[in-house]
N, C-alpha and C positions, 0 to 999 in steps of 0.2 A: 411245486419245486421245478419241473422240468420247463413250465413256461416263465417261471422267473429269469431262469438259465439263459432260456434261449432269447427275450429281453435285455439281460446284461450281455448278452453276448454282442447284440444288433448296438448297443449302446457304448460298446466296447471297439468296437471296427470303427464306431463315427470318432468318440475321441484319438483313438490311434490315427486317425486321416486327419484331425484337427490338428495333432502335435506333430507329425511329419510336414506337416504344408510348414509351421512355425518356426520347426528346427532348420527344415531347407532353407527357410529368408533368411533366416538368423546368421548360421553359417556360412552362406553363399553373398549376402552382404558385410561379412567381417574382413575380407580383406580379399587378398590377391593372393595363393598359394602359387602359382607361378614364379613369383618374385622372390621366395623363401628358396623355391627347390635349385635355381638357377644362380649362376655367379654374377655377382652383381654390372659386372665389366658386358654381361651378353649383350648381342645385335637385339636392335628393336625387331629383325628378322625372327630371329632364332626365338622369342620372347613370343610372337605372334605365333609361330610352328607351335611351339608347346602348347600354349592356349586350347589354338585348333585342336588339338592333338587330343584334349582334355574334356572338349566341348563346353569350353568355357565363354566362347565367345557365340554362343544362342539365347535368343532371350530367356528369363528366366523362366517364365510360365511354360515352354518350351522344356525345358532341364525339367522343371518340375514334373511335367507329364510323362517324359521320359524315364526319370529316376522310379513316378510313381506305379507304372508299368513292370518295368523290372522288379520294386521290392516286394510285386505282388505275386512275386514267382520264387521270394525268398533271395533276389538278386542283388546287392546295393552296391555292386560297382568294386572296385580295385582298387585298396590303398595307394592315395595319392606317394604317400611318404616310403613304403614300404615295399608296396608291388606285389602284394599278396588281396586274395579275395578279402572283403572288409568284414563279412558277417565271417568267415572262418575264423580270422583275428579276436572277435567278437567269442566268441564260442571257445575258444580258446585260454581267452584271460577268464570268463564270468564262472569257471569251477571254484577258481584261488577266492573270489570276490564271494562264491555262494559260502564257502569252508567259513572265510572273517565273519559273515553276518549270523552265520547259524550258530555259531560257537559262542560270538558275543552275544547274543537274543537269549542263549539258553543257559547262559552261568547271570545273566541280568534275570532272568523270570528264575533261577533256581534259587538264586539268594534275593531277588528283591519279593516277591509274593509271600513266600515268609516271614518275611521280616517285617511287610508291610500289616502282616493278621496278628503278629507278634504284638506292634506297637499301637494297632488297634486294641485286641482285649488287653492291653497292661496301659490303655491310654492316662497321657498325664503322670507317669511316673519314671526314673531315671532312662530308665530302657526307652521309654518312648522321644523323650528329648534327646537323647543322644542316638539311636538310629534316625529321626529325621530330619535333627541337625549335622548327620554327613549325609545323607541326600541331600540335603538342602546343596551341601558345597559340594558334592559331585555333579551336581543339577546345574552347576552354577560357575564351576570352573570350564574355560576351554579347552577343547580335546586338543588342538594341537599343543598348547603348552601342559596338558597330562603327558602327551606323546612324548617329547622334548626331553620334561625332567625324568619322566621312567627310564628312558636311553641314559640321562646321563648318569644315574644312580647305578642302574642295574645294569650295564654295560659297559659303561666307562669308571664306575668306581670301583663297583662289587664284581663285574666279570664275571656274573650268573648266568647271564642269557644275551643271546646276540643281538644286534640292534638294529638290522636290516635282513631282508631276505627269507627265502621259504625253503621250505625242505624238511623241517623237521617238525617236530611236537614245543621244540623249544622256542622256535620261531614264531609259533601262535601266543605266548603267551602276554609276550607287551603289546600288542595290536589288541587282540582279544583284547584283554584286560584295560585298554584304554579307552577303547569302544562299550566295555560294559558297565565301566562305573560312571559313564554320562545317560546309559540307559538306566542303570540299577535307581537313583536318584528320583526320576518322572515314574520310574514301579512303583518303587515304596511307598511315594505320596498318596497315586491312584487308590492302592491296595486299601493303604491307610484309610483313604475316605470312606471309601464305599464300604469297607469293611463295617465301620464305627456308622453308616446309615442302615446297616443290615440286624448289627445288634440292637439297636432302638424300635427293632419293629415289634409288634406285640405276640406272634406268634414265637417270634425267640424266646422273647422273656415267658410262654408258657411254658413253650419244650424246657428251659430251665428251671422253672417252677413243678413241672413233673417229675422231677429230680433226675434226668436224663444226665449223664454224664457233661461234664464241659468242652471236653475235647471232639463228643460226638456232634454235641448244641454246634459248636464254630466250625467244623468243619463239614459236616452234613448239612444242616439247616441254613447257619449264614454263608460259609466259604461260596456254595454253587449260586446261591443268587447275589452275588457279591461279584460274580465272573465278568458280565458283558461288560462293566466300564473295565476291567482289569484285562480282558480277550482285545479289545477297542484297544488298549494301549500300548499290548504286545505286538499289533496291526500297525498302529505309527510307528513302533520300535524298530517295524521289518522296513518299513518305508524308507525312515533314516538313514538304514544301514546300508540298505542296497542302493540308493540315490545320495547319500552323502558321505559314504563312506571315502571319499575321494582324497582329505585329509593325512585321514589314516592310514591307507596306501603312500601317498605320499612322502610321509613324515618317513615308515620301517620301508621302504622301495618293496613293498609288497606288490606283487606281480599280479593285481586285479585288472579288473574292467574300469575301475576309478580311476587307475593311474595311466591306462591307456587313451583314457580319454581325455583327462589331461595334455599328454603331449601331443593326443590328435587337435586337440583345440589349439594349441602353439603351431604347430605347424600348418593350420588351415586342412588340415586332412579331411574334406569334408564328408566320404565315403563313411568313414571309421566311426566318427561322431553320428551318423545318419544310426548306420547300425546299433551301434551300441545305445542311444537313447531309447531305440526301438525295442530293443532286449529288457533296457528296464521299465520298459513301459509295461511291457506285456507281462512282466514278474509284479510287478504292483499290483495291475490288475487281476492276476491270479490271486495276490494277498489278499485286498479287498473284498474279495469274491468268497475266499475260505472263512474270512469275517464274519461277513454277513449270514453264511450259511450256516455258522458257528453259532449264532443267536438264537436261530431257531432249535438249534439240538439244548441248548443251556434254557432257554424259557417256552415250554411249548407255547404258550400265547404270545408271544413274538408270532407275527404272519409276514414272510416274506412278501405277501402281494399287498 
């Protein structure tokens, strides 16, 4: 275990140093943020000062070494837009951002894994076509126009819950809830399959041939080796949510890391975006990592090495 660790870790610093160098071009070849912060009417003087002023006008490999220096101290520079440290900003929004994904991930695995063992042992009969044909159309509808119609039903017609903003237990529920039933949909399927490849195996059908209970047989015998593709899919589920939650912020102006980074991207803020890509870098990475290590506690013949 500890030398798996200390291999994903060596393996973890080189991708993090891969995707910084990527996001630095990326961003830093997207435009000019000098031209946004400034009045369009300024001196080619005054346009030059700022630049200087930015260290915009050093070659890039230059900037890169630089930037790479500083964030290896936890530094990434000064919101271009804002005038605030960029990692504090960072740190800042990614609590709101941790609250939307963990809330969505955990009413998606609490109603999709059961539903998905459900429509496994009752396969082929009403219950099983009708829970996975609305996965099917949860799976299959887009989040922003889930967002959209939820707002306009429950907000704008029915005046149950608000349509933007945080602060309360009320305010998670359209975001949550719009983010969970595009995860709930990719659960059930999972669930489903593996479930329905675990009852076929012939050690099930003895435990139920020993007249062991049914609910002990599926949930002892198949549910735990039925786990890893269903653990795998809760792993993508956190991926999505933390990396693409950016939508969904959007849509309810939920005060995440997604929607900062959005208008750090509009504004060429390049500090902001630096940081904040680096924040979900290193939280995937920690997902991926609980993953894996997750396999081995679910099948001891799983070898990490």
């Amino acid at each position: 275990m500890a030398r798996y660790l200390v291999r994903r870790a060596v393996l973890s610093v080189v991708v993090l140093l891969a995707l910084t160098m990527l996001v630095f071009a990326m961003v830093n070849l997207s435009g000019d943020p000098v031209r946004l912060l400034l009045p369009p009417d300024a001196s080619p003087e005054t346009v030059e000062a700022f630049r200087d002023r930015l260290g915009l006008d050093d070659p890039l490999p230059l900037r890169y070494a630089r930037f790479l220096a500083a964030a290896v101290q936890a530094d990434f520079g000064t919101s271009i837009q804002l005038g605030e440290p960029a990692l504090a900003l960072v740190a800042e929004r990614l609590p709101a951002t941790l609250t939307l994904a963990g809330w969505a991930v955990l009413v998606a695995v609490a109603l999709g894994v059961p539903l998905g063992v459900l429509t496994a042992v009752r396969r082929d009969s009403g219950w099983d076509t009708a829970i996975t044909s609305l996965a099917l159309v949860g799976q299959s509808t887009p989040v922003f126009w889930v967002g959209v119609m939820s707002i306009l039903l429950f907000s704008v017609q029915l005046r149950w819950l608000p349509s933007s903003g945080s602060g309360t237990a009320a305010h998670l529920v359209l975001p949550v809830g719009t983010l969970a039933l595009f995860l709930l949909g990719g659960l059930v399927r999972v669930t489903r399959t593996a479930m329905l490849d675990v009852l076929d195996r012939a050690y099930v059908r003895t435990a139920t041939a020993k007249g062991q209970l049914r609910r002990i047989v599926v949930w002892r015998h198949a549910f735990r080796n039925a786990m890893i593709p269903v653990v795998t899919q809760i792993g993508l589920q956190m991926r999505f949510v933390l990396g693409g939650s950016v939508i969904t912020e959007t849509i309810f102006a939920w005060p995440g890391l997604g929607r900062l980074m959005v208008n750090a991207v509009y504004a060429r803020d390049y500090p902001v975006v630096e940081a904040g890509v680096f924040a979900v870098a290193l939280l995937l990475i920690a997902v991926n990592t609980l993953v894996d290590v997750s396999y081995a506690w679910l099948n001891p013949k799983v070898s990490l090495a």
